[in-house]
Structures are given as C-alpha cells and as structure tokens.
MINULUM-168056 format. One record per residue (C-alpha): z, x, y. Coordinates in Angstrom, 1 decimal. Each point is the difference from the previous one (the first is absolute). Layout:
# MINULUM-168056
       zz       xx       yy
        Z        X        Y
...
# end
This chain:
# MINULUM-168056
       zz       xx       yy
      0.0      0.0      0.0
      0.3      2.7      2.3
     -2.2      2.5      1.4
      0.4      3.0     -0.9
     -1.8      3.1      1.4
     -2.9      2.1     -1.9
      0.9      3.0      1.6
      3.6      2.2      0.1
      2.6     -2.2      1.5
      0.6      0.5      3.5
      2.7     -1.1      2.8
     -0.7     -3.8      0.4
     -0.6     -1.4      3.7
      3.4     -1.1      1.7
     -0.3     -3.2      2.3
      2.5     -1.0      2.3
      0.7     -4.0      0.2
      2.0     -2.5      1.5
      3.1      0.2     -0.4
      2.9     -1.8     -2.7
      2.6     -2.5      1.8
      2.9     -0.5     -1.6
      2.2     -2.1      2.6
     -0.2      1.8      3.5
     -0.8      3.4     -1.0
     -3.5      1.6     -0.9
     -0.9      2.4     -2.8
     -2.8      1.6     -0.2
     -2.3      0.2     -3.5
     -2.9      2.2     -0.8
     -2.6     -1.3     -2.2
     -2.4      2.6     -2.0
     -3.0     -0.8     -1.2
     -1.4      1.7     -3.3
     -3.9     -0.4      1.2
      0.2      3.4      2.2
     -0.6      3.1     -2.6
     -1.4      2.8      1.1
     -3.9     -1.3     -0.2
      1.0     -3.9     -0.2
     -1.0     -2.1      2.9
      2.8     -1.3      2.2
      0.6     -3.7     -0.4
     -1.9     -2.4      2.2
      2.6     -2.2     -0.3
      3.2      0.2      2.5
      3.4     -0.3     -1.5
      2.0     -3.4      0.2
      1.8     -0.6      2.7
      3.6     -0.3     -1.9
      3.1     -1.7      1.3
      3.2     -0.2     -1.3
      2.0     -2.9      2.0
      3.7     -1.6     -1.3
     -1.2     -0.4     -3.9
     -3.4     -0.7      0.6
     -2.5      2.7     -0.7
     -3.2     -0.5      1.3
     -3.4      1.8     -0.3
     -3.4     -0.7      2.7
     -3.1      1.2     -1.3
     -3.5      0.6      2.5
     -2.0     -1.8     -2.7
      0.8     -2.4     -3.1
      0.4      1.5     -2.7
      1.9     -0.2     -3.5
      3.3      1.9     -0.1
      3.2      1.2     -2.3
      2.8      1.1      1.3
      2.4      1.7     -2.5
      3.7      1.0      1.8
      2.1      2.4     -2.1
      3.7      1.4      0.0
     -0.2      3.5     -0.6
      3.9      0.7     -0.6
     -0.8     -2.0     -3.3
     -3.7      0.1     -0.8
     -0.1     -3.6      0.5
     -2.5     -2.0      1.4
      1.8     -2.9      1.6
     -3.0     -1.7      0.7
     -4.1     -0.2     -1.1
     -2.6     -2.6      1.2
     -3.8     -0.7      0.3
     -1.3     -2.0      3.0
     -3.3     -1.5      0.5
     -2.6      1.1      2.8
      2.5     -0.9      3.5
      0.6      1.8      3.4
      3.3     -0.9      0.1
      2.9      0.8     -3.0
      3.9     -1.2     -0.1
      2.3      1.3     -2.4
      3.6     -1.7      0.1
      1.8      3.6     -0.7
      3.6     -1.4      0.0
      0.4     -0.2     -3.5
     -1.2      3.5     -1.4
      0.9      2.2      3.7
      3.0      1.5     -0.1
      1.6      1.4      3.5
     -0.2      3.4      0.2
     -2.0      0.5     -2.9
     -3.1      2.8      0.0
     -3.0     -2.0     -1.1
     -3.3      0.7     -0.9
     -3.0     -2.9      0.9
     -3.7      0.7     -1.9
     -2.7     -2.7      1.4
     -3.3     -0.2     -1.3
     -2.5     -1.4      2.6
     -4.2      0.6      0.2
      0.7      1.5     -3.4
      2.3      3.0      1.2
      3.0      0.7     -0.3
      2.6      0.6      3.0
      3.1      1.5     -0.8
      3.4     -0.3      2.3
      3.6      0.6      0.4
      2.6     -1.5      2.0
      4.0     -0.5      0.2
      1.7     -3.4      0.1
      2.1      0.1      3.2
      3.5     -0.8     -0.3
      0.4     -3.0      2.0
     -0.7     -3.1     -2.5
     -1.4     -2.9      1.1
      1.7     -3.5      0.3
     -1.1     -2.6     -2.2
      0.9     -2.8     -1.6
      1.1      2.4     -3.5
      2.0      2.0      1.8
      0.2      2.3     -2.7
     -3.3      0.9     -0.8
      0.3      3.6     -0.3
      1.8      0.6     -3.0
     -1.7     -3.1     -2.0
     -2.4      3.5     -0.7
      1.7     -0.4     -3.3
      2.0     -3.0      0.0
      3.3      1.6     -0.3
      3.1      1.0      2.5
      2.1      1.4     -2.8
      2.6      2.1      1.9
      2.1     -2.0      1.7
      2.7      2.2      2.8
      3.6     -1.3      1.0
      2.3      2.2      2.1
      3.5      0.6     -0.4
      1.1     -3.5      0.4
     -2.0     -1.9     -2.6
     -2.3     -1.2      2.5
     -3.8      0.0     -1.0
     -3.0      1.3      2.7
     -2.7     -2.8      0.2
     -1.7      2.5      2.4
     -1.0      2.7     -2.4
     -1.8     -0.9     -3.1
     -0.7      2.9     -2.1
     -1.4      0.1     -3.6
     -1.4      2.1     -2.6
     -3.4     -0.3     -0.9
     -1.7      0.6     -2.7
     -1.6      2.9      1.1
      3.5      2.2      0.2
      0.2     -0.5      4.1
      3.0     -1.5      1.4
     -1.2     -2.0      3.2
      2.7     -0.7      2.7
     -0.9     -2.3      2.7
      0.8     -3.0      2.1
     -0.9     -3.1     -0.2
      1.8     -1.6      2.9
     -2.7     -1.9      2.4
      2.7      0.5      2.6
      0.5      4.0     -0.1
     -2.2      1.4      2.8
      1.4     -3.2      2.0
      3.5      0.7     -1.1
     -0.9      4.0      1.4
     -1.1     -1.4      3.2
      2.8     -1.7      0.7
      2.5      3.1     -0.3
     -2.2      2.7      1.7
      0.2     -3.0      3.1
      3.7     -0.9     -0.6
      0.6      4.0      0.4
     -2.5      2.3      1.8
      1.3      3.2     -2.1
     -1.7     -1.3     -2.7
     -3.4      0.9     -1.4
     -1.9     -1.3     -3.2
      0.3      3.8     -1.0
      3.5     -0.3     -0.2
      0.7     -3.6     -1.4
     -3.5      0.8     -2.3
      1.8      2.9     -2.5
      0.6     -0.2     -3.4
      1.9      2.1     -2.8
     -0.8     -0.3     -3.2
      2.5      1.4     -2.8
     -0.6     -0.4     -4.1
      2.8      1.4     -2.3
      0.4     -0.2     -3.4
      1.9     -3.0     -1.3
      2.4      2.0     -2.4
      0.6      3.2      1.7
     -1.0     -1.0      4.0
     -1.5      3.1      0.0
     -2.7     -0.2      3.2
     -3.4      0.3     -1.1
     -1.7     -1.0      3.0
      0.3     -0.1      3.5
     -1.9     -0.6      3.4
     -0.6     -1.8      3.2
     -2.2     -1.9      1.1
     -0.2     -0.1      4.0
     -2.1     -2.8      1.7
     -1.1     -1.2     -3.6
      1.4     -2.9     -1.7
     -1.8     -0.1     -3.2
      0.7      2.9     -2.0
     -1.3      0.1     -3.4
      1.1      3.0     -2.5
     -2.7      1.1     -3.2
      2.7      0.8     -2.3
     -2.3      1.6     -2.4
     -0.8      2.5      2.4
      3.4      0.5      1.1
      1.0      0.7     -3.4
      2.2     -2.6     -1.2
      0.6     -0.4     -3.3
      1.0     -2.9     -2.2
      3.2     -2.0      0.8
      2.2     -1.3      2.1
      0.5      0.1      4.0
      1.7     -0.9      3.2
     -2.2     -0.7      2.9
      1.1      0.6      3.5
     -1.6     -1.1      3.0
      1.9      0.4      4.1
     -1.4     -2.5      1.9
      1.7     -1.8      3.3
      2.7      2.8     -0.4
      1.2     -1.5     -3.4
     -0.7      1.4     -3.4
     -1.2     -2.7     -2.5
     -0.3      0.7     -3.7
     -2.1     -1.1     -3.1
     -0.2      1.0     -3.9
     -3.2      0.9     -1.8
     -1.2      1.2     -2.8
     -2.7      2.2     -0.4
     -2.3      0.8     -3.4
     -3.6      1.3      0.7
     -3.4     -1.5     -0.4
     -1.1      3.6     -0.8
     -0.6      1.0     -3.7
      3.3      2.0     -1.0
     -1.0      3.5     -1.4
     -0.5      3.9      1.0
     -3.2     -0.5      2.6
     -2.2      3.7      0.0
     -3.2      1.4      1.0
     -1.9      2.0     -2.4
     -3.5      0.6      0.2
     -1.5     -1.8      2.7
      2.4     -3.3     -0.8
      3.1     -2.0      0.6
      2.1     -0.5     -3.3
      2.5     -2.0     -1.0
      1.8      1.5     -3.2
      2.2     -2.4     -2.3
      1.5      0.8     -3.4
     -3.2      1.6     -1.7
     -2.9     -1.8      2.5
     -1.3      0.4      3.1
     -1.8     -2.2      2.3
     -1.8      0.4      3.3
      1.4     -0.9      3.1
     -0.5     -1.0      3.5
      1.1      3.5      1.7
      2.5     -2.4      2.8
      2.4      0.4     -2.5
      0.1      3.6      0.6
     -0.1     -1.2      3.7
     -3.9      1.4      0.2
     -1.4     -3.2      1.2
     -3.6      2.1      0.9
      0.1      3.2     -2.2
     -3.0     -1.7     -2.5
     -1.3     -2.2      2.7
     -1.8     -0.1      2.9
      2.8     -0.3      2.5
      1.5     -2.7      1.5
     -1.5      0.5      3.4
     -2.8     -2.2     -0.9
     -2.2      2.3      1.8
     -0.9      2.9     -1.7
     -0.2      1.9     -3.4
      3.4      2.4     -0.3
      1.8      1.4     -2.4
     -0.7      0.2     -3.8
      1.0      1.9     -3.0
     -2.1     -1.5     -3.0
     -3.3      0.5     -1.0
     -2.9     -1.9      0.5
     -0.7     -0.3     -3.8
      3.8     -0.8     -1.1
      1.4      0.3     -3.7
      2.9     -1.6     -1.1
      0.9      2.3     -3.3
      1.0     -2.0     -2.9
      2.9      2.0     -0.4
      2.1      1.6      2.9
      2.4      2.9     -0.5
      2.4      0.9      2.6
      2.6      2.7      0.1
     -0.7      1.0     -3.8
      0.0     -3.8     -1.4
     -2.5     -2.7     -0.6
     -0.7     -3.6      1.2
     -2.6     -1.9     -1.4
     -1.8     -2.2      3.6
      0.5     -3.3     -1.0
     -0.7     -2.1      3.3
     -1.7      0.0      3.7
      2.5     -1.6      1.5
     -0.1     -1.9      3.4
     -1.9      1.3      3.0
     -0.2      3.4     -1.9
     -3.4      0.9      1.7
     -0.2     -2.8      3.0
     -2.5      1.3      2.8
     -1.1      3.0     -1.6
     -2.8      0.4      2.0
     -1.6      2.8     -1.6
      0.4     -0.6     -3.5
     -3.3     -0.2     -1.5
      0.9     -0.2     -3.7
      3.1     -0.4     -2.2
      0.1      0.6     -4.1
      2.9     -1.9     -1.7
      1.4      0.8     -3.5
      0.1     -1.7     -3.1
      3.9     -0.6      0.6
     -0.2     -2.0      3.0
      1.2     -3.5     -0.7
      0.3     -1.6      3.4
     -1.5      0.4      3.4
      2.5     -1.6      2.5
     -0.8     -2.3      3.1
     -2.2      2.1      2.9
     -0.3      3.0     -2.1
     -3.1      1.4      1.2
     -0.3     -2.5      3.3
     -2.2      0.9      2.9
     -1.6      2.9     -1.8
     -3.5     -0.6      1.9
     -2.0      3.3     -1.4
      1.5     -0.5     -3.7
     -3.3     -0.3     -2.1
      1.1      0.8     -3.5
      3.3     -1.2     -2.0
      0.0     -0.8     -4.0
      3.0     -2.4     -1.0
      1.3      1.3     -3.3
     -0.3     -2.6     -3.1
      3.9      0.2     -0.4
      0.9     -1.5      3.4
      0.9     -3.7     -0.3
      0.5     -0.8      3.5
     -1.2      0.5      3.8
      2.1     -1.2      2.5
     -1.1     -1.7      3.2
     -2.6      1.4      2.0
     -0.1      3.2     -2.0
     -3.7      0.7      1.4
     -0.1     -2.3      2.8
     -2.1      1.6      2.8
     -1.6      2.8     -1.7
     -3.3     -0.8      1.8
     -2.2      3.1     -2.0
      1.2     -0.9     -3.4
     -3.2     -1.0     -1.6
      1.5     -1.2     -3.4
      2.9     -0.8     -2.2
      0.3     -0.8     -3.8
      3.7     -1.8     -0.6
      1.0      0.8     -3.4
      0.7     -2.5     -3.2
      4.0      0.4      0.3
     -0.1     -2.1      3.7
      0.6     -3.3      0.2
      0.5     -0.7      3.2
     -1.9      0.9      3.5
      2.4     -0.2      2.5
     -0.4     -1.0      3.5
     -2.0      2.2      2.7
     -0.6      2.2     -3.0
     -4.0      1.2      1.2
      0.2     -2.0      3.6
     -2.1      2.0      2.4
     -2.0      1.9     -2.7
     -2.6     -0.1      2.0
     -2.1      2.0     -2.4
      0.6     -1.3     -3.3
     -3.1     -0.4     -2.0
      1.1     -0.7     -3.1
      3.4     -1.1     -1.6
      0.8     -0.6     -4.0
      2.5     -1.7     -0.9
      2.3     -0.4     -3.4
     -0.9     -2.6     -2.5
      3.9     -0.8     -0.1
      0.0     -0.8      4.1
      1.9     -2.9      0.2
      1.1     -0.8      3.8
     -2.3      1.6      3.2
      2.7     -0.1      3.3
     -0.3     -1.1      3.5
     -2.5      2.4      2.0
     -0.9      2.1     -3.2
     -3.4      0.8      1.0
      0.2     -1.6      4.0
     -2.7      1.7      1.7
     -1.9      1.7     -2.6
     -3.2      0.2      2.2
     -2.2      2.1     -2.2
      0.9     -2.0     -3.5
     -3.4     -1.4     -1.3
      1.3     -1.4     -3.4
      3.3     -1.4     -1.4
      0.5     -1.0     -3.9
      3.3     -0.9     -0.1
      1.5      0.0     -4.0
      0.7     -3.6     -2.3
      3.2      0.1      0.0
      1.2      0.2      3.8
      1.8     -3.6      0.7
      0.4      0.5      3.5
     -1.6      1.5      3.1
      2.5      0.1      3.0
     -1.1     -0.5      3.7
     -2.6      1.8      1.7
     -0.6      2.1     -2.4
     -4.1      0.9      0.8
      1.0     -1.3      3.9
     -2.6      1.8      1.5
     -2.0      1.9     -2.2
     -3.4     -1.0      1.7
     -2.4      2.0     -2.5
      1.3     -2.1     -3.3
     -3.1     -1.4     -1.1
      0.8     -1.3     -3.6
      3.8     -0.3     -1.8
      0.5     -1.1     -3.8
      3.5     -2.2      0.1
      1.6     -0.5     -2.9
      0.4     -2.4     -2.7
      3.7     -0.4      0.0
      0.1     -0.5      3.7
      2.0     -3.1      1.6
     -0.4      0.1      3.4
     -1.5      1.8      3.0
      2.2      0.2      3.1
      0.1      0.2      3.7
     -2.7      2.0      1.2
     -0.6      1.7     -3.3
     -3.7      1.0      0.8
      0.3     -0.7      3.7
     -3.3      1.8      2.1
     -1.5      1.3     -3.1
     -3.2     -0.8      1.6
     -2.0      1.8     -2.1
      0.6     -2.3     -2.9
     -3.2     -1.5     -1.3
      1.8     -2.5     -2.8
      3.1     -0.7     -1.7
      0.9     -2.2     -3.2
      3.5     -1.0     -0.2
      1.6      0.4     -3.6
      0.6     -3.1     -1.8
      3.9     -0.3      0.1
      0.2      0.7      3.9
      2.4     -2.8      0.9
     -0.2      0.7      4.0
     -1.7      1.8      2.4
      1.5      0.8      3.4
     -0.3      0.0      3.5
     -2.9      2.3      1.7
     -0.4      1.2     -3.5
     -3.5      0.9      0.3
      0.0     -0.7      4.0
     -2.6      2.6      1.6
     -2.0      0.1     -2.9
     -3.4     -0.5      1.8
     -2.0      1.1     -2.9
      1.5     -2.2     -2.7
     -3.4     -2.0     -1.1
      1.3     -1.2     -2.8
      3.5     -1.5     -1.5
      1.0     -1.6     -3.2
      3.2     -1.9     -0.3
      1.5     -1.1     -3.3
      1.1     -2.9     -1.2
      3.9      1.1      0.1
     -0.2      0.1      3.4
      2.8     -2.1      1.6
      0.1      1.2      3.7
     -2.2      2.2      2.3
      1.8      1.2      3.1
     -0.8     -0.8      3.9
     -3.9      2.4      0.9
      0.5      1.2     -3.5
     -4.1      0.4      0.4
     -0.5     -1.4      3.4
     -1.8      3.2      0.6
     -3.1     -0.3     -2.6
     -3.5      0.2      1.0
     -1.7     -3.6      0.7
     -2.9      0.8     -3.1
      3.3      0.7     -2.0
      0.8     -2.1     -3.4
      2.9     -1.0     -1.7
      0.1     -1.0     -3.1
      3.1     -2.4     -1.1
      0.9     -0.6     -3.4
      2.7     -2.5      0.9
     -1.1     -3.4     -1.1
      2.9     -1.5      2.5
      0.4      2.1      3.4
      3.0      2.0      0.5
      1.7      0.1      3.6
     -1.1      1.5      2.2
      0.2      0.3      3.8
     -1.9     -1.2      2.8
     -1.3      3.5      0.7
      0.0      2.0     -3.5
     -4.3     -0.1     -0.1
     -2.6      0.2      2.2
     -1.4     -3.1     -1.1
     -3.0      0.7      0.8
     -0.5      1.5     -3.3
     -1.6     -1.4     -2.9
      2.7     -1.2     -2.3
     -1.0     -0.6     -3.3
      2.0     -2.1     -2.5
      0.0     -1.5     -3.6
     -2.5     -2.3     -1.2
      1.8     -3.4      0.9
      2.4      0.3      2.3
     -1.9      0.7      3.3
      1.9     -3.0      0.9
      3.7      1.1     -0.4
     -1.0      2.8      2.5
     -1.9     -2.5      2.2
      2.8     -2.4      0.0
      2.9      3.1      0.8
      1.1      0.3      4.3
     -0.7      3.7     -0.4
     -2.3      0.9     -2.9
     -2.7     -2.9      2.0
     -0.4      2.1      2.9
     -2.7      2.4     -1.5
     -3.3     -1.2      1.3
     -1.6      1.0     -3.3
      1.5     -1.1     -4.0
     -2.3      0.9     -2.8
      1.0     -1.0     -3.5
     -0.8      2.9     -3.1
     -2.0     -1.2     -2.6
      1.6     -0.9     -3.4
     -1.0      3.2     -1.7
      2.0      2.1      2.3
      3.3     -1.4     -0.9
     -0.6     -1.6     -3.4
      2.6      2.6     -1.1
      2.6      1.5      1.5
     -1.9      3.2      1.8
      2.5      3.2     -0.4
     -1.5      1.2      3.3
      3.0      2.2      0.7
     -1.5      2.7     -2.8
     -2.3      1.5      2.6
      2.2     -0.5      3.4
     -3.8     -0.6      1.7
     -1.4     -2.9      1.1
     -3.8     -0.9     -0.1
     -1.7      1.9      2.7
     -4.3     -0.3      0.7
     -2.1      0.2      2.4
     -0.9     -3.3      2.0
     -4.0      1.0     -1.6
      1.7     -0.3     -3.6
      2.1     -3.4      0.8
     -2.7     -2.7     -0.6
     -3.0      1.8     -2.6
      1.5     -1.0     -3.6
      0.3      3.0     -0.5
      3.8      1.3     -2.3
      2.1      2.8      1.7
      3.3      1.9     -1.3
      2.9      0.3      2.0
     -1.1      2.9      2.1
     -3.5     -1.8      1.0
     -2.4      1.9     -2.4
     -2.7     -2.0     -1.9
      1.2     -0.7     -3.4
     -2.1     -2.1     -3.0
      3.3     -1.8     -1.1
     -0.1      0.7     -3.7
      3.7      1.6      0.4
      3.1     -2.7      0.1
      1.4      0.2      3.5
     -0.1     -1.3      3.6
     -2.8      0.1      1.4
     -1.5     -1.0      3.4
     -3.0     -2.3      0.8
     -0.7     -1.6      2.9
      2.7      1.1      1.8
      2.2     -1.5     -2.6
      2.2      1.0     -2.7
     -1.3     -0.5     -3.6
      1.9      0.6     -3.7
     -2.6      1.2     -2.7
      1.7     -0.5     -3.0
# end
C-alpha cells in the first residue's frame, strides 16, 4: 500500500502544518511524506490542513480524496485507533475516547495515495464534557484508588495500571484549572508553577523500601513505565504529594513481558527459558530502535542485523544450547532493511506483529512445524511477492498480510479452517484466491480493498459472507456463492464494479443493505432461490438482469424489494432439473456479449466446448447441465 522508493532510501521531505489545539494552547506537528527520495518527485499534493480542537480531531484536504488515518501509542505499540474514509475534503475524528492527556502519539494518514506521517503530544488540560472522565476510559480501569492519612479517598486523582505496565496518574476533576484560578486570585503569591507540582513516591509493600522517586513541576499527569524502570513482580505502595497532602494507593505489579534471560547473540534479540529460546522484541532490553529503523519516523538509523537474517535452529550461549522455538511478538517490527529471513525447522509459533512494517522484505519460508501466526505477522510488507502457509495452520489471524501490497501469489493449507478480520485488507497486487473446503468462516474485510482480485474459489463448507468481505474488489469479473451460505453482509461485495456475473443459492436467507449495489448495468444474477430471501431496499442495482427458476418469476415479482429490478428472466428447466453443485468451480459463466445468443455450448471460462462431457455449460447466455 505504500510507496516505497526504487532507489537507496533518502531523508524524506519535512512539512510544516497547522497547528494541534488542545484547549487554549497550540502544538505544533510535522507531517513527512514518504514520496521525496532522492530521484522521487515531490508530491503535488499539499498536506492537510490538521486541527486538533477539545476532542475533535479534524483533517481539510485541497481536493477530495479517500483517506485512513491510523493514530498509534508508541509507549505501548498500540494503535488506539484505524479507519478508512471515503473521497471528502473535510474529516472529524471524535478523539476522546482513545487520547490520553499527555500522551506522545503517533498519526499515519493516507490521502491521494500517500502516506503522511506525524507526531504530536496531548496537552495537559482536558477538555470538559459531558464524561468527565474520559481520559482514563483508554482502558476502562481506575484500579489504584489513594486515601491520606485520615481514611479519606481523592476523587481528584484517578490513577490506574494499564495493561501495558504504565501507571497513569491524572485528574479528572472538570473543576481543577478553575479551582487553580481561584487561589492564584484569592492570593497574588501564588503561581500555577507552585500550586501545579507533584511527587511521586512507590515503595515496596513489605519492606517500604523506595524504589522510585520524582517530581513532576507544572505537570499533572504523570505516568511511570514500570518495565523500564525495573520493577519487578509484586507488591507496592504508591505515593503521590498533591495540594501539600500525601495520598496513598496499593498495587500490584506482574509484567506483560515474557519472563526469562533476554540476550543478543548474533545479529538478534533472545529470550532464553529452561532449554529454548525465542526471539524477542529488543524494548525488552530497553533498545526500542537497535533492529529498526528508528523511531524518528524520518530517516534510516541505526541497525545491527543483516540484511539476509538467520535464525539458527539451535542457539548456544555461554557454553550451553537452546534449541529457537518461537518469533515472539514485535521481534522484527520496522526492520526497514531486512530483505530476507530463513527460519528453522524448530520454529513453532510466529507471534502477533512479528515481522510488521518490513517494506523491503522480499523472501521468508514459514517452516512446516509452525502451527500458528499471530495477528498481523506480515502485515505491511509491501515487496513481499509470495507466501506458502503450511498444513499445521488452521487459523489466519487478523491483519495477518494487510498492506501486502505486492503479494502475487498465496497458498494456503488444506486444513485452513477460520480466515480473520483484515487477513488480506489491501492486497492490491493479488490476482487469484482459492480459498480450501473446509474454511467455515471468513471474518470482516478480509480482501477490503484488494482492487486487482479478479477470480476467488469459496468454499464448500462456507456459511456466510460478512460485512464488507470483498468490499472494492473491483477487479472481480464473477463470483458463485457456495451452497450452504446462509447470509451475506452488508457492502460485502460493495465497489465491485466489474462483477458481471453472480450466482446465489438456494440457502440463501438474507443479503445485506448494497451488498451488490455496485454491479455493472449488463451484469447477471443468477438466483437459485425459488422463494426470495430478504433483502434491502438497496442490496442490487436492479438494473441488472436477475434471473430465476422456471416458475416462480412471480414470487420475485410479487416481493417489495426483489420487484424493483427492471428486468426478471426465468432459467429454462434444464438448468435446474438437478440440484447444480456450482460451488465445485467457484466461477461463474462468463462470455462475450458475440457468444450470448449463437446456440453455440461454452464451459465455464467462455471457450467453445461440443458438450459431450457431463457439466455446466453455457449457451445463450445461460446456464446449462449436460448430464
């Protein structure tokens, strides 16, 4: 999806914009674009004007055009928020609900098919809304809960733990900066630098021995990564001055990271446990950029792997062995340099993110003993031309190949069962898809966008296809829905321009709201359903041809929906005389408007055939069974 550079990668163009708001105060953002490299041309297209205002984050554009804006935490590698816009000038994003105060973020926008990258910091001051206490609904929780000496409990300061090892300590008091202004007028003396200063104090619960300590002047929203602090497990006392009174809170720490010896041996972060080892994300060793690209966002830095990387299937360190068992989470995220990776034989799992954001990766081999991926394993490694998932997976996760933007070609295990949310979002450069028998269930958007699909077997077992499943596949010429599909969703093949020709089965029992509001007006669609399913007043374009069983033109004529296409053509007895196992092929009849009306049979793919074979055939622009 994005474009990457033919030549050596180069500093990338920095363009001032408007300014954040965040209450009264202004912050200033830098967005780069990635379409400035060394001989690339610079964009014709302006950045967005970009405007940050209460919890309303708004983006103006010169021209229409489609966008997606991603925003990402970087203190915890989450993305706290992802969406894809149609073709506007004008974007809103309601930010209260994933924006914390005082939190670095990250914002990636995609607009005239380039991406802008950005950083900003949420200012302290939070706005006042209705839900006053927005901030920390980040994770839903307020777990540490400070009294002072006499029993009585702070409703001020709300602090919890989240699940990312950071302790966040803020207010949530609509009334603070008012409460502030009042004092600094009552007494002259006063300044927000004094009344504005907090100490923070954690000691161990059993020995109240101090581990940490610091102030915070003029910040009011402290937040303490306890993983790179070095806690360790167990239990402690937090302490936090505020309005000269110390208030206190109990928590208990035990850390999200993997427990084990984390080294670096040969050109990789390891984690070693009992007689294994695993690859790790090198921010446990609090090297957040040693493998990566930096996290400037703005050019190449420091790297100490290869470009061609082997991961040994045995690793010895300090005179003993560990046989490499895993690539655990984020181990290579953002190597931007990698270009290939070999895997062992011993490799079991590959972890969520794993090899994330590799844009010049171009050759990886999953070993036949690993039996799972986690999400988005591969998931915008643009030059990664192809990928065979061996037999031991069952499961494609979500985002697994989003953004492959180069992926040609993708086999998949005969024992696939489930395809996630987003597997293959944005696969631009996928021509062909034959998904296995036995998958049951194809999750969300999961070929969103992948405009160069032009033909996809589904399979038998299948029972339903959901929202936005094939949703701008527009170079799909034809689909035929398996016989057991139950349901089809909304948008599911929305923005598929091409699709000529569809076949529905009888099984169907509901097709979504502009399920194929988006076929052409010569398309057909063939309906195997001798009583209409429902349907919505916009799920066709009924200007279609819409043909049905010999019979029962008149159930479809007498339906409030179905009745709206200007055109219902009943199939001659032959073609349903018994029931037609049309899912075997995953194709439906496609010929040439010359070949629709001459007599003449055609097979499936629209070549002249004499019929002495048993199959489906086509003849005048209909379906026929040669038995």
């Amino acid at each position: 999806m994005r474009k990457e550079s033919k030549t050596a990668f180069a500093l990338l163009a920095l363009l001032l914009v408007p300014l954040f708001v965040w209450g009264q105060k202004n912050i200033p953002m830098v967005l780069e674009n990635e379409s400035v490299r060394q001989s690339g041309p610079r964009s014709p297209f302006p950045p967005p004007t970009v405007v940050l205002d209460g919890t309303t984050l708004t983006f103006d554009f010169a021209t229409a055009t489609a966008a997606q804006v991603i925003i990402v935490n970087p203190s915890s590698d989450q993305i706290v928020y992802s969406h894809d816009f149609g073709s506007y000038t004008h974007l809103s994003i309601d930010v209260s609900q994933v924006c914390v105060p005082e939190v670095h973020y990250r914002i990636r926008l995609k607009a005239h098919e380039l991406w802008w990258w950005g950083e900003f910091d949420a200012e302290k001051k939070k706005p006042v809304g209705d839900d006053e206490s927005w901030w920390y609904n980040w994770n839903g929780r307020k777990d540490i809960e400070l009294v002072n000496d006499d029993g009585l409990r702070n409703d001020s300061l709300q602090c919890f733990l989240s699940v990312s090892d950071i302790i966040y300590i803020g207010h949530v008091n609509p009334q603070y900066y008012r409460y502030l202004g009042n004092l600094i007028r009552q007494d002259s003396t006063l300044t927000i630098a004094k009344l504005d200063t907090t100490t923070v104090v954690v000691t161990r619960a059993e020995t109240n021995d101090t581990v940490f300590m610091r102030g915070y002047r003029k910040c009011d929203d402290p937040l303490l990564q306890l993983n790179y602090l070095g806690f360790t497990n167990g239990d402690y006392k937090l302490n936090v001055q505020w309005r000269d009174c110390w208030w206190r809170g109990d928590f208990t720490f035990k850390s999200h990271w993997p427990e084990g010896e984390y080294v670096f041996v040969d050109s990789a972060y390891y984690r070693l446990y009992g007689k294994y080892a695993a690859t790790i994300d090198p921010a446990y060793l609090d090297k957040p950029g040693t493998l990566r690209r930096g996290w400037d966002w703005c050019k190449p830095t420091y790297r100490d792997y290869p470009d061609h990387l082997v991961i040994p299937e045995e690793l010895i360190y300090e005179g003993k062995a560990y046989e490499v068992v895993a690539i655990e989470k984020r181990s290579f995220w953002h190597c931007y340099y990698l270009l290939s990776v070999k895997l062992p034989n011993t490799v079991t799992h590959i972890d969520d993110a794993a090899f994330m954001d590799c844009p010049n990766l171009r050759r990886i081999i999953i070993p036949s003993s690993v039996t799972s991926l986690g999400d988005g394993v591969f998931s915008g490694c643009s030059r990664l031309p192809d990928i065979v998932i061996p037999e031991g997976i069952t499961v494609i996760k979500g985002s697994t190949f989003e953004e492959c933007a180069n992926i040609q070609a993708i086999t998949l295990p005969s024992g696939l069962t489930n395809i996630g949310e987003r597997a293959f979002a944005q696969c631009t450069s996928l021509p062909y898809m034959e998904i296995p028998d036995n998958v049951k269930t194809i999750e969300e958007e999961a070929f969103f966008r992948c405009y160069n699909l032009m033909e996809i077997k589904l399979p038998k077992s299948l029972k339903s296809i959901k929202y936005r499943t094939f949703y701008f596949c527009s170079s799909l010429a034809s689909i035929v829905i398996p016989q057991h599909v139950r349901s089809i969703g909304d948008e599911a093949f929305a923005g598929c321009t091409k699709l000529a020709s569809v076949t529905l089965p009888e099984s169907l029992t509901q097709i979504g709201d502009k399920a194929f509001a988006d076929m052409p007006n010569s398309g057909h669609i063939y309906c195997y359903a001798k009583t209409p399913c429902r349907i919505s007043a916009n799920t066709f374009n009924f200007k279609c041809t819409l043909h049905v069983p010999y019979g029962c033109k008149k159930n479809y004529e007498k339906d409030e929906d179905w009745k709206k296409f200007t055109n219902i053509e009943e199939m001659e007895a032959e073609e349903y005389s018994e029931p037609v196992q049309y899912g075997e092929t995953g194709v439906a009849p496609a010929v040439s408007d010359a070949a629709a009306s001459d007599g003449q049979l055609y097979d499936l793919q629209g070549r002249p055939a004499d019929g002495t074979k048993k199959g489906i055939y086509i003849r005048n622009g209909k379906k026929v069974l040669v038995r």
